[in-house]
C-alpha positions, 0 to 999 in steps of 0.5 A, a space after each residue: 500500500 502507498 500513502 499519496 501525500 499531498 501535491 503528489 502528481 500522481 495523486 491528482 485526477 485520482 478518483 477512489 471508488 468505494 463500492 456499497 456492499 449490502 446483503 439482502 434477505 427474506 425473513 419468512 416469518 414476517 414476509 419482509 425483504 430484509 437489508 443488511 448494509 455496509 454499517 450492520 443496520 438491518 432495515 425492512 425494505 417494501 418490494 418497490 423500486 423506491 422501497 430503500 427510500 421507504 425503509 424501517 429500522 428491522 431488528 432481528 428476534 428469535 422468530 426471524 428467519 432470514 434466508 439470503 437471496 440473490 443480489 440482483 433483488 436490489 434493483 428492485 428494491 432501489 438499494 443502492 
């Protein structure tokens, strides 16, 4: 690993890119599409492309049973 030190010429124009990464569930006990972001907040997700917007803290009980599904849900979902 190299540390850029400011002025560095190199340093300049160099864009990070950091990508968000999120687990998503189905809690069949609740029939809930379940969110696990990058932070460890979970959060109950409506099965809408604006659901992400619309999110609700979720904590997880005994009776939860989350089963994880594919990635690709999250479009349709809208999680970024």
């Amino acid at each position: 690993m190299r540390v850029v030190q400011a002025g560095d010429r190199e340093a300049r124009g160099m864009t990070i890119l950091r990508k968000q990464v999120v687990s998503i569930f189905v809690d069949r006990s609740s029939r809930q599409w379940i969110v696990l972001d990058h932070e460890g907040s979970f959060w109950a997700v409506p099965p809408n492309e604006e659901g992400w917007n619309q999110r609700q803290p979720f904590t997880p009980t005994d009776e939860s049973e989350l089963e994880p599904v594919p990635g690709h849900y999250r479009h349709t979902l809208g999680v970024p």
